[in-house]
PDB file of N, H, CA, C and O in Angstrom:
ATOM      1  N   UNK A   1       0.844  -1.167   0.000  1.00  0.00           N
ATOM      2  CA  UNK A   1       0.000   0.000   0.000  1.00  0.00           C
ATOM      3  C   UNK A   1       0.900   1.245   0.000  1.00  0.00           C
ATOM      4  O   UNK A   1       1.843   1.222   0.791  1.00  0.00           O
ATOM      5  N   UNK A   2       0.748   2.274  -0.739  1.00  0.00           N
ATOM      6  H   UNK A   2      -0.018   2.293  -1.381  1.00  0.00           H
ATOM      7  CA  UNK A   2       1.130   3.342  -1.028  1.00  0.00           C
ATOM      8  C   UNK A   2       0.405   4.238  -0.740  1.00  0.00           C
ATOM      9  O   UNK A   2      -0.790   3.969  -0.858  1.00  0.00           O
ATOM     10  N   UNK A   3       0.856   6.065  -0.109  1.00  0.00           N
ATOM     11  H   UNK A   3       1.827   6.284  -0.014  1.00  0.00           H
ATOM     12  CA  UNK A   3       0.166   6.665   0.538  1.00  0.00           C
ATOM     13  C   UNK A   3       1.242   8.130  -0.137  1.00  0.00           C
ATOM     14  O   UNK A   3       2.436   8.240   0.141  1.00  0.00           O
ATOM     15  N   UNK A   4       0.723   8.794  -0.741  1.00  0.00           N
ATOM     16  H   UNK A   4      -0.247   8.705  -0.967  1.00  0.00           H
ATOM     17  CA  UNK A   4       1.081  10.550  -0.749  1.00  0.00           C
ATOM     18  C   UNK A   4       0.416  11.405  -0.185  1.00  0.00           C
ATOM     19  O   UNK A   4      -0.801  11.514  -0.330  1.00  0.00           O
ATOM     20  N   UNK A   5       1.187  12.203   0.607  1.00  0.00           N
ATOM     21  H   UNK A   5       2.176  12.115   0.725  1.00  0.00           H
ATOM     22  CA  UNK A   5       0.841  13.443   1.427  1.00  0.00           C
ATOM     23  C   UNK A   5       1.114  14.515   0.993  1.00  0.00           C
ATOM     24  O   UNK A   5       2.244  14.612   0.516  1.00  0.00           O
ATOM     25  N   UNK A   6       0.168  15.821   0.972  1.00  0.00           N
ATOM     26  H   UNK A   6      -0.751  15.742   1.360  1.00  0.00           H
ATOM     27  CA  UNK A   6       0.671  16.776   0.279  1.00  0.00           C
ATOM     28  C   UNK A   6       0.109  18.090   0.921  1.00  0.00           C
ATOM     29  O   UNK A   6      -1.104  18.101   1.135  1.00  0.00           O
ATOM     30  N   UNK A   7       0.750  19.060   1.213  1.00  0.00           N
ATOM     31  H   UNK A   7       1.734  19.051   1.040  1.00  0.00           H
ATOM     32  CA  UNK A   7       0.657  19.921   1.682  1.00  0.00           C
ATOM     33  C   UNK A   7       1.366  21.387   1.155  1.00  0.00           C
ATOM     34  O   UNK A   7       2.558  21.623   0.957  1.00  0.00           O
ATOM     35  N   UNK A   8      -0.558  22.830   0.912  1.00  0.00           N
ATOM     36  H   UNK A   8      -1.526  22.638   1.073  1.00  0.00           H
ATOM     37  CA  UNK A   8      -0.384  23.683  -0.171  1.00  0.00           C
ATOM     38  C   UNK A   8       0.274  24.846   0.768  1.00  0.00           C
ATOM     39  O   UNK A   8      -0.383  25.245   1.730  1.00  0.00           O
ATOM     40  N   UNK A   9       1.426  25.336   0.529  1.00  0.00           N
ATOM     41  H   UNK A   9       1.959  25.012  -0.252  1.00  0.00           H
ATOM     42  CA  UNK A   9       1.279  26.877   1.251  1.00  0.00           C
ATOM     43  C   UNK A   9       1.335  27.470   1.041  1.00  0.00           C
ATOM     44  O   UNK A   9       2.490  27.863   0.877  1.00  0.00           O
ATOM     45  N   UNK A  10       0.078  28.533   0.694  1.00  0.00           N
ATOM     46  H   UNK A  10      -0.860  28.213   0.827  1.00  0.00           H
ATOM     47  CA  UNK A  10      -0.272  29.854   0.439  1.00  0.00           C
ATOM     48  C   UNK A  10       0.332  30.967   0.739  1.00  0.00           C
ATOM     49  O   UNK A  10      -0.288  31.509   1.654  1.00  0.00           O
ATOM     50  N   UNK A  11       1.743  31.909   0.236  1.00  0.00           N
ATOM     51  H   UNK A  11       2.247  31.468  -0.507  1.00  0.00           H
ATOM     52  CA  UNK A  11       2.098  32.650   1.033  1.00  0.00           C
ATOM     53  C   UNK A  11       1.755  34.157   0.846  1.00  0.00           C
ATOM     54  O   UNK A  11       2.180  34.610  -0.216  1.00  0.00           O
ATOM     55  N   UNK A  12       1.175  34.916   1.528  1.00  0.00           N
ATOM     56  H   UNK A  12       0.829  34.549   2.391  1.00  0.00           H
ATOM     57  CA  UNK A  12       0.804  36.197   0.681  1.00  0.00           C
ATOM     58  C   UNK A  12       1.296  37.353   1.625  1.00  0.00           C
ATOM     59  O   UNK A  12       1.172  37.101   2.823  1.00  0.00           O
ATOM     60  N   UNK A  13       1.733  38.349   1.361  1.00  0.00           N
ATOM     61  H   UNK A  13       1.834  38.554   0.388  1.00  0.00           H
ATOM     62  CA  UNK A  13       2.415  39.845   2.388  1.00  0.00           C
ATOM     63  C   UNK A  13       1.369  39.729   3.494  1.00  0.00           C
ATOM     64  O   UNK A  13       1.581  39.218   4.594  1.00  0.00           O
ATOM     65  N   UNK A  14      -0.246  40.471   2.915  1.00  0.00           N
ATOM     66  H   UNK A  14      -0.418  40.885   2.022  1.00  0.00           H
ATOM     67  CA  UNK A  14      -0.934  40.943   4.135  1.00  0.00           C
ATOM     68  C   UNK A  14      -1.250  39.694   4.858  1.00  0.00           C
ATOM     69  O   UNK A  14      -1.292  39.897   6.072  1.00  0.00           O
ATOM     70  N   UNK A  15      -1.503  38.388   4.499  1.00  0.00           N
ATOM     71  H   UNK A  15      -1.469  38.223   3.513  1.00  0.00           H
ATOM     72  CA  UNK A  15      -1.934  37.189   5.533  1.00  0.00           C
ATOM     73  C   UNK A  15      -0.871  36.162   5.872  1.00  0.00           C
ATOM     74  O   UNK A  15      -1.238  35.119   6.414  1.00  0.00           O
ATOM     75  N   UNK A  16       0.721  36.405   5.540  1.00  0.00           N
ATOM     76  H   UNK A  16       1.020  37.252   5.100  1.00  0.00           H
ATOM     77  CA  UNK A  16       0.988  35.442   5.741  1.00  0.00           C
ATOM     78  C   UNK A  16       1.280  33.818   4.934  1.00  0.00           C
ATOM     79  O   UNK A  16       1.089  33.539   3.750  1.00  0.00           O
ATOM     80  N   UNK A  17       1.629  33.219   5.679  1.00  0.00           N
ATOM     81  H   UNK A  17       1.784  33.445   6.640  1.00  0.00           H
ATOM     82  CA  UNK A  17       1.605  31.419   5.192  1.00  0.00           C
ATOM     83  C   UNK A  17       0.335  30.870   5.804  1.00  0.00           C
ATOM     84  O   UNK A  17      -0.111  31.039   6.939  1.00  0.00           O
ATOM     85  N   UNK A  18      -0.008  30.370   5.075  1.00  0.00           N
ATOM     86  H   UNK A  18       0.354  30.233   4.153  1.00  0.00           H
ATOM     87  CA  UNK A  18      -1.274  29.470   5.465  1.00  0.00           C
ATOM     88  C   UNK A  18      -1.307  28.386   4.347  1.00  0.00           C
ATOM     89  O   UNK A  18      -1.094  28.482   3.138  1.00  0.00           O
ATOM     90  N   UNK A  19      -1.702  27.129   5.274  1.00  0.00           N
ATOM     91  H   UNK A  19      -1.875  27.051   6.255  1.00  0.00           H
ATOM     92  CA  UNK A  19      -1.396  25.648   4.311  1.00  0.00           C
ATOM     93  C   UNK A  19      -3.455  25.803   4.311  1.00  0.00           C
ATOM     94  O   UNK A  19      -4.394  26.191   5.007  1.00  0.00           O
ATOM     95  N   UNK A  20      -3.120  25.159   2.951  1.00  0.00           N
ATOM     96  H   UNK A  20      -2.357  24.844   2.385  1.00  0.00           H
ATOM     97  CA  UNK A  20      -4.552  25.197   1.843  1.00  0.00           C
ATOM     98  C   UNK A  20      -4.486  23.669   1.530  1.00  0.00           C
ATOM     99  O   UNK A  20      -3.419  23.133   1.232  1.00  0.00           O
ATOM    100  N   UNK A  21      -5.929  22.838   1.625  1.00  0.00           N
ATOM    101  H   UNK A  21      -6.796  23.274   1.867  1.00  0.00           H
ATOM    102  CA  UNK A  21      -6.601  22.089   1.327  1.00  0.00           C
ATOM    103  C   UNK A  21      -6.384  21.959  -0.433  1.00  0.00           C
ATOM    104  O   UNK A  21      -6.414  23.047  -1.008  1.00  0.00           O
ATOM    105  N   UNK A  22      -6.167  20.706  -1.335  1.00  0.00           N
ATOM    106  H   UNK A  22      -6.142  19.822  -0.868  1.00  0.00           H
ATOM    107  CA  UNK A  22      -6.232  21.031  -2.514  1.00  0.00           C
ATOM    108  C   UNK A  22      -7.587  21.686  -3.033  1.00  0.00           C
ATOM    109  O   UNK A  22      -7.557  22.739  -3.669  1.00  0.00           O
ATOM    110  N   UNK A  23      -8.517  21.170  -2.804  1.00  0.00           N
ATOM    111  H   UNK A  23      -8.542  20.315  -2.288  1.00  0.00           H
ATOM    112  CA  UNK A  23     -10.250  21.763  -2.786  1.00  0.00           C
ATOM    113  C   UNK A  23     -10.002  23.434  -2.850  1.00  0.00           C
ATOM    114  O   UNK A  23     -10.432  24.120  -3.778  1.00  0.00           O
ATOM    115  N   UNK A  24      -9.334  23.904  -1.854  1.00  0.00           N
ATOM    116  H   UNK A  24      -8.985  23.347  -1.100  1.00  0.00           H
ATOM    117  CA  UNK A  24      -9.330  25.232  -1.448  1.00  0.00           C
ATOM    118  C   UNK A  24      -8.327  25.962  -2.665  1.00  0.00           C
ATOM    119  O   UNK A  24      -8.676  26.978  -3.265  1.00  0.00           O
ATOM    120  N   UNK A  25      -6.661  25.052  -2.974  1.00  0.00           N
ATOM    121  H   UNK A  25      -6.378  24.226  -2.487  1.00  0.00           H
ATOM    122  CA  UNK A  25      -6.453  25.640  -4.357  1.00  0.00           C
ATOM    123  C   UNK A  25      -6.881  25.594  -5.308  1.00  0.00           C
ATOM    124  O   UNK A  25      -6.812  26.695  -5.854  1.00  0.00           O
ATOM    125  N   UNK A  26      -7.557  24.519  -6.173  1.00  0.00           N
ATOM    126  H   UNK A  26      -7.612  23.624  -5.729  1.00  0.00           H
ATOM    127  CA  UNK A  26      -8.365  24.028  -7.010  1.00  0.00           C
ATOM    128  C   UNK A  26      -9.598  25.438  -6.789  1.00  0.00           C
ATOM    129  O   UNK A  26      -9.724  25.960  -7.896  1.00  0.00           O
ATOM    130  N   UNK A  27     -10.069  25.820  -6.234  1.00  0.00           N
ATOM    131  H   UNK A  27      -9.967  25.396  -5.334  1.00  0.00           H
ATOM    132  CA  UNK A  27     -11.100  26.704  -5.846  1.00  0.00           C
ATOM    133  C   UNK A  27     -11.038  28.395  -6.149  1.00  0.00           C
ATOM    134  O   UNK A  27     -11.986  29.171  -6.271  1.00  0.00           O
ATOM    135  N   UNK A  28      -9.338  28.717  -6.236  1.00  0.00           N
ATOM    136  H   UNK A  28      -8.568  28.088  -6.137  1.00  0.00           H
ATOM    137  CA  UNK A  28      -8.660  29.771  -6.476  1.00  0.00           C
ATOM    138  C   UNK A  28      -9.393  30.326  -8.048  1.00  0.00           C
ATOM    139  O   UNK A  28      -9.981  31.387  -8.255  1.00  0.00           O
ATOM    140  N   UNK A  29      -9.130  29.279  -8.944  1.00  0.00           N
ATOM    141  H   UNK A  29      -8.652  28.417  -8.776  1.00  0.00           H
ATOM    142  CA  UNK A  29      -9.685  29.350 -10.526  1.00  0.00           C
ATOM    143  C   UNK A  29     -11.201  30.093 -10.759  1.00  0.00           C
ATOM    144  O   UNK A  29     -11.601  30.849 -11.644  1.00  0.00           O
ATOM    145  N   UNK A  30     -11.865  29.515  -9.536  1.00  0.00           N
ATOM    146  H   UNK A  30     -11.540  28.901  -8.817  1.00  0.00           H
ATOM    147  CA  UNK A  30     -13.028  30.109  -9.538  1.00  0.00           C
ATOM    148  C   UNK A  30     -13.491  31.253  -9.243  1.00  0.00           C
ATOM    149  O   UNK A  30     -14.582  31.728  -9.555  1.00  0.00           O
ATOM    150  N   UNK A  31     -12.377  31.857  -8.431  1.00  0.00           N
ATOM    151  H   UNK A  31     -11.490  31.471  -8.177  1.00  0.00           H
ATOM    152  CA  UNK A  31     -13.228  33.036  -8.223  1.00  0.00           C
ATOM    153  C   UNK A  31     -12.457  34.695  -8.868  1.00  0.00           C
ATOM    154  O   UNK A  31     -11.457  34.602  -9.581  1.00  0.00           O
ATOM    155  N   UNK A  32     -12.937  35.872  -8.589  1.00  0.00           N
ATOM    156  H   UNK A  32     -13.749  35.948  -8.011  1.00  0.00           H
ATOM    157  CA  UNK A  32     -12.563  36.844  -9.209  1.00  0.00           C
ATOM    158  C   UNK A  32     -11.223  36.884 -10.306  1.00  0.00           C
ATOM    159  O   UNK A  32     -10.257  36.481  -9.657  1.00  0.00           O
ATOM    160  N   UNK A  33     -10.843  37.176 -11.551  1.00  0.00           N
ATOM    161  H   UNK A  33     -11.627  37.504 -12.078  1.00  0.00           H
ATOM    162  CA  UNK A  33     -10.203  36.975 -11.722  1.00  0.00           C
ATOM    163  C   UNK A  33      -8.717  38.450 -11.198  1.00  0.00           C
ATOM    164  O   UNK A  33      -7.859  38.976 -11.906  1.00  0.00           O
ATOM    165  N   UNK A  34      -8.927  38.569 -10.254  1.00  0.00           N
ATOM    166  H   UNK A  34      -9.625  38.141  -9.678  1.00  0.00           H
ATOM    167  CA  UNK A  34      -7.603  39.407  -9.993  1.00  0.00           C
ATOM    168  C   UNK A  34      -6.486  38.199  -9.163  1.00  0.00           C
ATOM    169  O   UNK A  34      -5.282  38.345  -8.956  1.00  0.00           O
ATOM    170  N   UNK A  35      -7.405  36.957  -8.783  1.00  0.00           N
ATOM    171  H   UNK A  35      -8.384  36.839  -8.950  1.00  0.00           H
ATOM    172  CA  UNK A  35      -6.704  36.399  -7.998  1.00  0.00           C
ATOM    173  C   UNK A  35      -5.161  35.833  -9.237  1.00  0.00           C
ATOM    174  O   UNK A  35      -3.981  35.739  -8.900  1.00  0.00           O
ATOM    175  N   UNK A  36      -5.643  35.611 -10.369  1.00  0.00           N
ATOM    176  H   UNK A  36      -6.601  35.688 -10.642  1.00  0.00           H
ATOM    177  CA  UNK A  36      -4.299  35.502 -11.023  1.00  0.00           C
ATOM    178  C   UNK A  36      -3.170  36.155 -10.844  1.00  0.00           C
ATOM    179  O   UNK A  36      -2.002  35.769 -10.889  1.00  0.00           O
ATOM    180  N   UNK A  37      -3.807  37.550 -10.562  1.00  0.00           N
ATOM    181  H   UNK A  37      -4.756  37.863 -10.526  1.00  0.00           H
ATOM    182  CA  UNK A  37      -2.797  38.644 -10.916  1.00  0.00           C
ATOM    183  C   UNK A  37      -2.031  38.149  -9.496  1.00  0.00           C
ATOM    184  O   UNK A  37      -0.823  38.228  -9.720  1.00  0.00           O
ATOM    185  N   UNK A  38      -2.258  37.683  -8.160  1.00  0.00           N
ATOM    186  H   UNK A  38      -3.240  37.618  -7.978  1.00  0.00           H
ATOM    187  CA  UNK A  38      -1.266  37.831  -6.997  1.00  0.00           C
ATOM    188  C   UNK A  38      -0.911  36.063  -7.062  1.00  0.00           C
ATOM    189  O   UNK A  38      -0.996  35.233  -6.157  1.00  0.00           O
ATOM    190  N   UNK A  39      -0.487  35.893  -8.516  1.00  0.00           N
ATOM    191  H   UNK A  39      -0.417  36.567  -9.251  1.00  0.00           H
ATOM    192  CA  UNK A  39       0.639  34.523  -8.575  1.00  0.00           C
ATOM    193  C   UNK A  39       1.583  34.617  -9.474  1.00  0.00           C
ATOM    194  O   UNK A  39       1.362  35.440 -10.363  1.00  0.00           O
ATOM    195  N   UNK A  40       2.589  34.022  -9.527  1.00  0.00           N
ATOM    196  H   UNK A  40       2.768  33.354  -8.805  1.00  0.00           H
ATOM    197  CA  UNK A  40       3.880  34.548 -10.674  1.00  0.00           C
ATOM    198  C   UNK A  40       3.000  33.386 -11.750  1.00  0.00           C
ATOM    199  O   UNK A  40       2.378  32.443 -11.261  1.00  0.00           O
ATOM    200  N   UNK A  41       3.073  33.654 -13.415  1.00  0.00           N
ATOM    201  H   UNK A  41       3.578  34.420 -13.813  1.00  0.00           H
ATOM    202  CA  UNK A  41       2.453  32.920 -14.323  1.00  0.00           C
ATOM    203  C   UNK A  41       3.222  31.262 -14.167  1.00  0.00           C
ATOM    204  O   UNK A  41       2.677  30.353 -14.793  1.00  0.00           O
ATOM    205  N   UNK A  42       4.076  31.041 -13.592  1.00  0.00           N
ATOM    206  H   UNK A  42       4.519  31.779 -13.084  1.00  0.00           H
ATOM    207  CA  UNK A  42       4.121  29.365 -13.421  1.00  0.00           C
ATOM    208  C   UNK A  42       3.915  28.773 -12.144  1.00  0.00           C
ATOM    209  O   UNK A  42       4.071  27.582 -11.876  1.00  0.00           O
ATOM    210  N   UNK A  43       3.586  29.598 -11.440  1.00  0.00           N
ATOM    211  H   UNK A  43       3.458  30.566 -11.658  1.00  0.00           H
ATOM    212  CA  UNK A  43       2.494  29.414 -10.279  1.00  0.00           C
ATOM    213  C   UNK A  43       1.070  29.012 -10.445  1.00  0.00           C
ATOM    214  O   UNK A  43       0.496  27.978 -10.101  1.00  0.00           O
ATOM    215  N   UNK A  44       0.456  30.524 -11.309  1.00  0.00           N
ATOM    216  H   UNK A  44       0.921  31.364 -11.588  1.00  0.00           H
ATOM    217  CA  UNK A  44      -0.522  30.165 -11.791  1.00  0.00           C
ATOM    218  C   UNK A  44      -1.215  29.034 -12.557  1.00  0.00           C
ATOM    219  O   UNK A  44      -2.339  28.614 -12.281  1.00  0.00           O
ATOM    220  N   UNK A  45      -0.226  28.462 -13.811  1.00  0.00           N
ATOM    221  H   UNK A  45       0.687  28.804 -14.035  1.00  0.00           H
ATOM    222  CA  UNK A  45      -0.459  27.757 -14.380  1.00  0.00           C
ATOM    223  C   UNK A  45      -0.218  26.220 -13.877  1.00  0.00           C
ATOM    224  O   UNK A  45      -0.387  25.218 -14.570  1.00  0.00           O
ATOM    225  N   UNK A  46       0.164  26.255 -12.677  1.00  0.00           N
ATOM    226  H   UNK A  46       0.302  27.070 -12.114  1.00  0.00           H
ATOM    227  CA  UNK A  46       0.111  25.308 -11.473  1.00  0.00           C
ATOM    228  C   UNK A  46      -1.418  24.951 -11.042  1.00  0.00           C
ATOM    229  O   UNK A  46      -2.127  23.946 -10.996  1.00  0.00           O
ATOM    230  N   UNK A  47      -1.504  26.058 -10.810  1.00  0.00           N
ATOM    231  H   UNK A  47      -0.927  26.874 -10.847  1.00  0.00           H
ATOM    232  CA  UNK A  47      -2.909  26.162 -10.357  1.00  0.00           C
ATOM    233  C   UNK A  47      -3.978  25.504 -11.025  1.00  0.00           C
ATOM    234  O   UNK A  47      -4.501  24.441 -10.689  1.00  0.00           O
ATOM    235  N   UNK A  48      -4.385  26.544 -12.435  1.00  0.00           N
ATOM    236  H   UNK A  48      -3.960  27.407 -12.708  1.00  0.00           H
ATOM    237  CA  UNK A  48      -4.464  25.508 -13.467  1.00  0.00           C
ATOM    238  C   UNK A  48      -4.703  24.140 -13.563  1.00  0.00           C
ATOM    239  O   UNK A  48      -5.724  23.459 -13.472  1.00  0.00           O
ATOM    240  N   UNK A  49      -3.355  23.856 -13.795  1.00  0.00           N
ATOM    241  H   UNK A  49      -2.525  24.410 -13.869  1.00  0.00           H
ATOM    242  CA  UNK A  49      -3.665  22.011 -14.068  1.00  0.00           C
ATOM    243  C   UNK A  49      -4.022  21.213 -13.192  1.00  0.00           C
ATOM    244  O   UNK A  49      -4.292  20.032 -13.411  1.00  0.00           O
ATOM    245  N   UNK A  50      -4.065  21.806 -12.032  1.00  0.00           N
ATOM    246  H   UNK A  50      -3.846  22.766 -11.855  1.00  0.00           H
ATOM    247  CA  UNK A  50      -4.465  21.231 -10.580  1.00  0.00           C
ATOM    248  C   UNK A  50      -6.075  21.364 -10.928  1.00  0.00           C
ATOM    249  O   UNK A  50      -6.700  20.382 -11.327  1.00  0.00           O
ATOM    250  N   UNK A  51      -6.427  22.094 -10.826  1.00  0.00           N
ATOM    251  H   UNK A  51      -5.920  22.892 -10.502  1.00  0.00           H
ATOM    252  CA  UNK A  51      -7.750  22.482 -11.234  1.00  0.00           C
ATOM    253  C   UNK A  51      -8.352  22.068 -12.424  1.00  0.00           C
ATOM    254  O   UNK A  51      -9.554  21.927 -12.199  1.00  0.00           O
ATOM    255  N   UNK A  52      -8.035  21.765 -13.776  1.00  0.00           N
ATOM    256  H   UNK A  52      -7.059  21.880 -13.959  1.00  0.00           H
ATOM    257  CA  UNK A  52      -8.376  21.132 -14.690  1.00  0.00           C
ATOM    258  C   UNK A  52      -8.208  18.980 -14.538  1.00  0.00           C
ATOM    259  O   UNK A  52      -9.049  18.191 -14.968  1.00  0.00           O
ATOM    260  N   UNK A  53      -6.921  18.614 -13.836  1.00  0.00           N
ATOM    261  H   UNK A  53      -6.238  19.255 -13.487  1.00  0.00           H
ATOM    262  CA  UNK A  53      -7.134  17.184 -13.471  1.00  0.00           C
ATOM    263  C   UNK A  53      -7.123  16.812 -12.266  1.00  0.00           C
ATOM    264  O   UNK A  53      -7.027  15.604 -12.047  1.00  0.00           O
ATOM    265  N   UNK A  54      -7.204  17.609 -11.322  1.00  0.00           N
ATOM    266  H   UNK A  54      -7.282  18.590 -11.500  1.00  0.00           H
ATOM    267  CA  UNK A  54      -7.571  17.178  -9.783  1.00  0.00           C
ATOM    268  C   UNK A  54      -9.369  17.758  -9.066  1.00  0.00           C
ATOM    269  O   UNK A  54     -10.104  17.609  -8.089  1.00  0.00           O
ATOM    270  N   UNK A  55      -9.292  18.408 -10.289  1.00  0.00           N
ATOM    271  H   UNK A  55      -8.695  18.530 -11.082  1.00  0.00           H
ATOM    272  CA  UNK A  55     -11.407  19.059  -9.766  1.00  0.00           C
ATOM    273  C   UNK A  55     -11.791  18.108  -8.942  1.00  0.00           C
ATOM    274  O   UNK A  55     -11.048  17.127  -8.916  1.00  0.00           O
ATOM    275  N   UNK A  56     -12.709  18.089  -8.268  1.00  0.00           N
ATOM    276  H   UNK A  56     -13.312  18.886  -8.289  1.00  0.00           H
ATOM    277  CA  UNK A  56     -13.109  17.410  -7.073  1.00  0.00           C
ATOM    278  C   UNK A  56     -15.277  17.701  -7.330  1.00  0.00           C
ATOM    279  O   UNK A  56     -15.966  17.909  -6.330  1.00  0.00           O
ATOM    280  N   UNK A  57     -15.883  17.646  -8.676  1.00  0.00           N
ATOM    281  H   UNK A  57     -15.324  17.477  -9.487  1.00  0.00           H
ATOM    282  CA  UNK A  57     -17.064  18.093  -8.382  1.00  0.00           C
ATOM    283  C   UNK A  57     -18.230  17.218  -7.517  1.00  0.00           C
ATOM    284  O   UNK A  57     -19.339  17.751  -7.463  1.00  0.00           O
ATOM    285  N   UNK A  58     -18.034  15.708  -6.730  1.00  0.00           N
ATOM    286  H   UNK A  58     -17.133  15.275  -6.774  1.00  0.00           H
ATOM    287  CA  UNK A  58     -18.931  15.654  -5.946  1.00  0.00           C
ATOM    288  C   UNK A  58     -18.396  15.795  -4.420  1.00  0.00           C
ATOM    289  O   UNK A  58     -19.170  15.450  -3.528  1.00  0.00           O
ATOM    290  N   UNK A  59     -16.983  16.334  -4.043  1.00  0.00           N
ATOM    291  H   UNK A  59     -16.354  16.614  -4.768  1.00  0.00           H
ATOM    292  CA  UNK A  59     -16.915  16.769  -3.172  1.00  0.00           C
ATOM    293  C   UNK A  59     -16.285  15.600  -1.938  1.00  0.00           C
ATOM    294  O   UNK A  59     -16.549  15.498  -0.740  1.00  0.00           O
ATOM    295  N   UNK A  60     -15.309  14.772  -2.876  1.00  0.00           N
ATOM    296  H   UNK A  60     -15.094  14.855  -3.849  1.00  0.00           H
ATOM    297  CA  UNK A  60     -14.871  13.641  -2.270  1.00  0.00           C
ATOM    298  C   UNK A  60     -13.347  13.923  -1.805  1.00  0.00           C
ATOM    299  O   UNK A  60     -12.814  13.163  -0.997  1.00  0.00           O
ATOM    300  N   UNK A  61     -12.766  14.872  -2.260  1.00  0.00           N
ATOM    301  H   UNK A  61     -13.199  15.489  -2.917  1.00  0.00           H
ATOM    302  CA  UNK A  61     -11.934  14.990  -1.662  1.00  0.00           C
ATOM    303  C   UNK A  61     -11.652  15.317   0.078  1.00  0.00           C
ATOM    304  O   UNK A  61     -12.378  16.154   0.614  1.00  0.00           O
ATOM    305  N   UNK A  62     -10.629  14.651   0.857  1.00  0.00           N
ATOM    306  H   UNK A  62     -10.039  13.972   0.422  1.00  0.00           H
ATOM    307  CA  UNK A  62     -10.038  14.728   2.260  1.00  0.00           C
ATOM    308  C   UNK A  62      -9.619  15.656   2.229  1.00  0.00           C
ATOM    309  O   UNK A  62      -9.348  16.157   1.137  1.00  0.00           O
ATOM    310  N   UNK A  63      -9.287  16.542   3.810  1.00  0.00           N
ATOM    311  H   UNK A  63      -9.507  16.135   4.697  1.00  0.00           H
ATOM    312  CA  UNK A  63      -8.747  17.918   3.963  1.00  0.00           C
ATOM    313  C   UNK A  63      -7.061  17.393   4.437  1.00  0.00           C
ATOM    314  O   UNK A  63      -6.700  16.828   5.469  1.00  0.00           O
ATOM    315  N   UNK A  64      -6.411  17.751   3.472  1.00  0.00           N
ATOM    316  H   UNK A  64      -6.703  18.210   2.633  1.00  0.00           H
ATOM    317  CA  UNK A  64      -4.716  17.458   3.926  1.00  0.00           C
ATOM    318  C   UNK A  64      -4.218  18.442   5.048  1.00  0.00           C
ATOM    319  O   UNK A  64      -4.268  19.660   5.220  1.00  0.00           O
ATOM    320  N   UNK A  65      -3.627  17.176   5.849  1.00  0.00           N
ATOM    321  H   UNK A  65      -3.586  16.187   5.709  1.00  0.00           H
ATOM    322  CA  UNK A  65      -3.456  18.679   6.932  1.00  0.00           C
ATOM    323  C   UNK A  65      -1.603  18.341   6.931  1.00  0.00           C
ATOM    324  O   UNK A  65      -0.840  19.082   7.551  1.00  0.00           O
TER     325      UNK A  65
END
């Protein structure tokens, strides 16, 4: 049995580090688009593919801590 752990950290000036749920990055895509603008473009496009083959739409994904 095989097991990967993975853990996101969000780092931003005004809030800090904070570790993010994939659900919660995957979730980034969705909303306003200024949020692009506060990621470097191969960050972003991280984001992205996370979000295009890790989507989660009935909500089965675990919270990685």
């Amino acid at each position: 049995m095989h097991n990967l752990a993975l853990q996101f950290h969000l780092f931003r000036p005004r809030t800090g580090d904070k570790t993010k749920t994939l659900g919660e990055i995957v979730e980034l895509t969705t909303r306003a688009a200024h949020e692009q603008e506060l990621f470097s473009s191969s960050d972003w496009e991280f984001i992205q593919w996370l979000s295009e083959s890790h989507s989660d739409p009935e909500g089965l994904w675990i919270r990685l801590f």
